[in-house]
Structures are given as C-alpha cells and as structure tokens.
C-alpha positions as CSV (number, residue, x, y, z in Angstrom):
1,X,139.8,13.7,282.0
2,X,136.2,13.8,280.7
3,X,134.3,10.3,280.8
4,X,134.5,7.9,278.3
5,X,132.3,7.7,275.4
6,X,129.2,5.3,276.1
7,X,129.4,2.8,272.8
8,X,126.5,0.3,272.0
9,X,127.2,-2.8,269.5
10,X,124.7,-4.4,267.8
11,X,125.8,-7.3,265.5
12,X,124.4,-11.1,265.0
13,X,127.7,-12.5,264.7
14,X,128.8,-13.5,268.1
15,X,132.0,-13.3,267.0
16,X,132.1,-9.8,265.1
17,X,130.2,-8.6,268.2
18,X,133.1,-9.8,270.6
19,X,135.7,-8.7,268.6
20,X,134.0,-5.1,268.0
21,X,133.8,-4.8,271.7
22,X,137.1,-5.8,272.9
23,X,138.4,-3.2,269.9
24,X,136.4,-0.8,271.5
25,X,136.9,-1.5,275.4
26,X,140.4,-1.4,275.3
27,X,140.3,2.5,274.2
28,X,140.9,5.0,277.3
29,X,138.0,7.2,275.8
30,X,135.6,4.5,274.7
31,X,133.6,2.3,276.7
32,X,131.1,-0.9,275.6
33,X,128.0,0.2,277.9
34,X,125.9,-2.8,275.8
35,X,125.7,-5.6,272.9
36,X,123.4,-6.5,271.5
37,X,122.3,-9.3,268.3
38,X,119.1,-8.2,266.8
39,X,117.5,-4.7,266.2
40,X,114.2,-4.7,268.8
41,X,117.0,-5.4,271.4
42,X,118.9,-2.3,270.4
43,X,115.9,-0.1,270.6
44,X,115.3,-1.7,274.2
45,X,118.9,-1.0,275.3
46,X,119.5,2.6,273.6
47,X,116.0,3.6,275.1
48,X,117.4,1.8,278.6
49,X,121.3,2.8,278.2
50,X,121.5,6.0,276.4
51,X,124.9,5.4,274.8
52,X,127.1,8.3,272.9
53,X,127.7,6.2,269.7
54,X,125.8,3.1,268.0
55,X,127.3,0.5,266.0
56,X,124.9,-1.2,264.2
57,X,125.0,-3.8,261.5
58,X,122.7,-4.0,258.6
59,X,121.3,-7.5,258.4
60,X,120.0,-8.9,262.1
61,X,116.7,-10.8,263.0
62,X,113.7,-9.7,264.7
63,X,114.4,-5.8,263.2
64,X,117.3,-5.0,261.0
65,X,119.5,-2.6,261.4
66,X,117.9,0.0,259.0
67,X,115.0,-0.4,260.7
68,X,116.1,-0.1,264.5
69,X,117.9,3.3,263.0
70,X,115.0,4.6,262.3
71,X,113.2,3.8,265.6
72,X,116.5,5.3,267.5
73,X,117.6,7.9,265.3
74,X,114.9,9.0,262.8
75,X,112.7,12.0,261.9
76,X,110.5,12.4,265.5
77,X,112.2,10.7,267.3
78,X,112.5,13.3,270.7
79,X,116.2,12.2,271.8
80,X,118.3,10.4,268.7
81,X,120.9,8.5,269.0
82,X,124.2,8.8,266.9
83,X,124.4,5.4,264.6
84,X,127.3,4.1,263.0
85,X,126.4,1.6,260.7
86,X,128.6,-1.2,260.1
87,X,128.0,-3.1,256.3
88,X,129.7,-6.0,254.5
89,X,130.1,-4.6,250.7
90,X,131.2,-1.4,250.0
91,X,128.2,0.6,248.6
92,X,126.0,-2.4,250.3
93,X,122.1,-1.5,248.8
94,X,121.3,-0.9,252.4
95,X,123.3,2.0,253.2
96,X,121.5,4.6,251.5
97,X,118.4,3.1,253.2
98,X,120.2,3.2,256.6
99,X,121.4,7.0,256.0
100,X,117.7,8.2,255.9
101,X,116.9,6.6,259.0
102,X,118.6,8.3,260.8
103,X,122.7,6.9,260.6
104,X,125.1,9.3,260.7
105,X,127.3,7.5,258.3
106,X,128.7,3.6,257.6
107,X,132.0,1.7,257.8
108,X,133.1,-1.5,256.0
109,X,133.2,-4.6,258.6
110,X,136.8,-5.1,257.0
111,X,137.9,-1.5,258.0
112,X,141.3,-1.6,260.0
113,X,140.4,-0.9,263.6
114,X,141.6,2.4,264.4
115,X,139.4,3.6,261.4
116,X,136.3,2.0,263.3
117,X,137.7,3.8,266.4
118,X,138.2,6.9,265.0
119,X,134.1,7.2,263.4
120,X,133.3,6.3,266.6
121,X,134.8,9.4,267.9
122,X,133.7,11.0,264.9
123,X,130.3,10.4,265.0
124,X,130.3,11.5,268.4
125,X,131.5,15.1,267.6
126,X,128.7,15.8,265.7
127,X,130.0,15.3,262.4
128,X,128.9,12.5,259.4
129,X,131.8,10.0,259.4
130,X,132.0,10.4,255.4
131,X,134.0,12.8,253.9
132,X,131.8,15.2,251.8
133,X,133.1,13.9,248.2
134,X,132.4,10.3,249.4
135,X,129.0,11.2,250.8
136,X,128.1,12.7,247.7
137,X,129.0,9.9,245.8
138,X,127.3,7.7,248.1
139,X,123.9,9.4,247.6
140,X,124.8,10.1,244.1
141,X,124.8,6.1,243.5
142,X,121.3,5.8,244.6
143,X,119.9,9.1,243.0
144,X,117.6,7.5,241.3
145,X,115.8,6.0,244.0
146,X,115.6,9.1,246.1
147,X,113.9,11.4,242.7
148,X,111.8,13.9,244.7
149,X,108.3,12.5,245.2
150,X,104.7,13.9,244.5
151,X,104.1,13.6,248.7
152,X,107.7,15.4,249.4
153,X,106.3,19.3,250.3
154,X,107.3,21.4,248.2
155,X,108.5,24.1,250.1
156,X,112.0,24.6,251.5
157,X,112.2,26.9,253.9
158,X,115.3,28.5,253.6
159,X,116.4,31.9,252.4
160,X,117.9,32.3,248.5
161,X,121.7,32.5,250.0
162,X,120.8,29.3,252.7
163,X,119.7,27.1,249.0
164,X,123.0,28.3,247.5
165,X,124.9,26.7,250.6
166,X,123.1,23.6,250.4
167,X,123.5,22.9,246.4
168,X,127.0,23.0,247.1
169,X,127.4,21.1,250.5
170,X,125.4,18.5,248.4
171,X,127.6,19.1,245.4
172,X,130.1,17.6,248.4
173,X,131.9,20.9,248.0
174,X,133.5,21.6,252.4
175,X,133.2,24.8,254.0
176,X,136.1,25.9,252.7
177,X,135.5,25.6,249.2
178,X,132.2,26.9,249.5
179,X,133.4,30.1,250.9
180,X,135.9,30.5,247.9
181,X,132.9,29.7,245.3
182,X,130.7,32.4,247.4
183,X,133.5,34.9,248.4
184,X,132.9,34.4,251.5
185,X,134.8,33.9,254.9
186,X,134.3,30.3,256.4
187,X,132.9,31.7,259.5
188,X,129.9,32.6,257.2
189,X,129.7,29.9,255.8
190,X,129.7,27.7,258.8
191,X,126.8,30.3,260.1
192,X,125.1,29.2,257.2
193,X,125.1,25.5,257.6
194,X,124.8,25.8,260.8
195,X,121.3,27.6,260.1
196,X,120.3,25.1,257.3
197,X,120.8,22.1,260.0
198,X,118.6,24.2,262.7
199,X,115.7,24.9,260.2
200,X,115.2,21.5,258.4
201,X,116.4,19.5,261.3
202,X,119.3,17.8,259.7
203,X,122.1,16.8,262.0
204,X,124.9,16.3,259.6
205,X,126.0,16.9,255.9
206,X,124.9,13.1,255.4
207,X,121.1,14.4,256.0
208,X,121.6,17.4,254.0
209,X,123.0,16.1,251.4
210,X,119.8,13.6,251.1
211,X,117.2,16.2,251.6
212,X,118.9,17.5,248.3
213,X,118.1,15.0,246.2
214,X,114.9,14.4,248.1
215,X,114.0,18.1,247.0
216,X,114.9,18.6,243.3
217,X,118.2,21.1,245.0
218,X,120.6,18.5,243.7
219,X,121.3,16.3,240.4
C-alpha cells in the first residue's frame, strides 16, 4: 500500500478547521500532516511540511488565502504546491483571483464530505478539481476582468494545431470531444495538451483555460 497523501488545512474557524481534519484523518489514504488559521503560517508550514494537497480558505488574517496561493503555488515559485481552495458562496469574487494564483480548483465549505475527499484526491492526481464545462463557466463569469492587458506579451508560443487545442480545452470542450471536433485520436490529443502544459507552464486545464482569456484565444 503506497503512503497516504500528506494534506495541509488552513482555515480561521477553529471549528471548520477541526472538522476538516478529522474528515480527512479518518481516510486510509489521507493524512492531516498540519493546520493551520492564517495564510503567513501556511507558507511557513508548506515550505516546512511539504504536503501532497492544500486546503485553503479564502478569507484569513495576517495573508489570505489568495495570497498564501500565490506565495506556494504561483508563477516562479521552484516547487508548487497543489491548493484546494475552500469558499463560502458559490462563484465567491475570490475564486477567480485564487485560480491565478496558483489553486488548482475550489469547493463550497457546504460540500458533502466525500466530495471534499474526493478533490483532495483529485487534486493530487494532477488534474483541476472542476469539470471542464464548470471551469469554463467559472472563468467565463469573470471574463471581463481578465480582458488581455497591454503588459500581457503578445506572443504565444505554440504551434497553429497546439492554439487550436487550447481554444477548445478553453471552450471547456474534454479530450474526447476535441478529438471528434479535430478528427483526431485521443491519444493525440492528450500529446497535445500535454505539450501546451510543458511549454506555457500550466499545470491543469484551470491554468489554461485562464491564460485564454488572458491572451485574446478565448471569448
């Protein structure tokens, strides 16, 4: 049996905290390595602890949630950590903000546990916790604050066929249907995303799907 995967949870409530943890501890797989109730001590504790998985809420004191993501999971940083961010309200203003830090996708604090246990897990893998029709809908909510900007390059390095690929992962199209728009197996097209991740230094189809929009590639 492989070891269990090392969780982090970072709330202010001392009782959403607990209750988080004990959710989490009593999973076979999953272990609580940490807890945490404001953002500077996550940083600490990620940077001391190294866990598999973050759960971090939005609002905390000393540094927020949004901005602990970015210090732990952003652009530069040399080892990121996967974050799970945890939010009150669905489509909460934060978690578009929280998303381009560096999270590799959010839960409602109300979700039933095995959904919380199961994006752990997810997250984990590799993969954004959002399916791709709710991620784009997600970023599609806040396109108007992510209009590509006059200090964005300009450039995208990626081959005609690699741009096609991402219009349509951002269009929150899955591999499958992507390979049935392009005519194409979904090997290829997992080659292809798999490239596109490698060469803008995205880790999920959250990121990509931001760059997008961040580029002009999606409307």
């Amino acid at each position: 049996m492989s070891d269990p995967l090392r969780v982090l949870v970072c709330d202010d409530q001392a009782l959403v905290r607990t209750g988080l943890a004990t959710i989490i501890d009593a999973q076979p797989d999953l272990e609580v390595v940490g807890e945490c109730a404001d953002g500077r001590t996550a940083v600490d504790l990620v940077r001391r602890l190294s866990p598999d998985v973050v759960v971090m809420d939005v609002r905390m004191p000393v540094l927020d949630g949004i901005g602990a993501t970015r210090l732990i999971a952003g652009a530069g940083v040399p080892q990121p950590a996967k974050v799970l961010v945890v939010t009150t309200f669905n489509l909460d203003k934060y978690v578009y903000d929280a998303l381009r830090a560096g999270a590799s996708g959010f839960l409602l604090k109300d979700a039933p546990p095995a959904q919380l246990l199961d994006g752990i897990r997810t997250v984990a893998s590799g993969s954004a916790l959002l399916a791709p029709e709710v991620t784009r809908r997600l970023v599609g909510r806040y396109a108007e604050r992510i209009r590509p900007r006059d200090d964005e390059p300009g450039d995208v390095p990626l081959t005609p066929r690699e741009l096609e690929v991402l219009r349509l992962v951002a269009e929150g199209l899955t591999n499958a249907q992507i390979a049935a728009a392009l005519v194409i197996s979904p090997e290829t097209v997992k080659t292809y995303v798999s490239r596109i991740f490698t060469k803008l230094d995205l880790r999920d189809r959250v990121q990509a799907v931001v760059y997008a929009f961040r580029h002009g590639l999606a409307s």
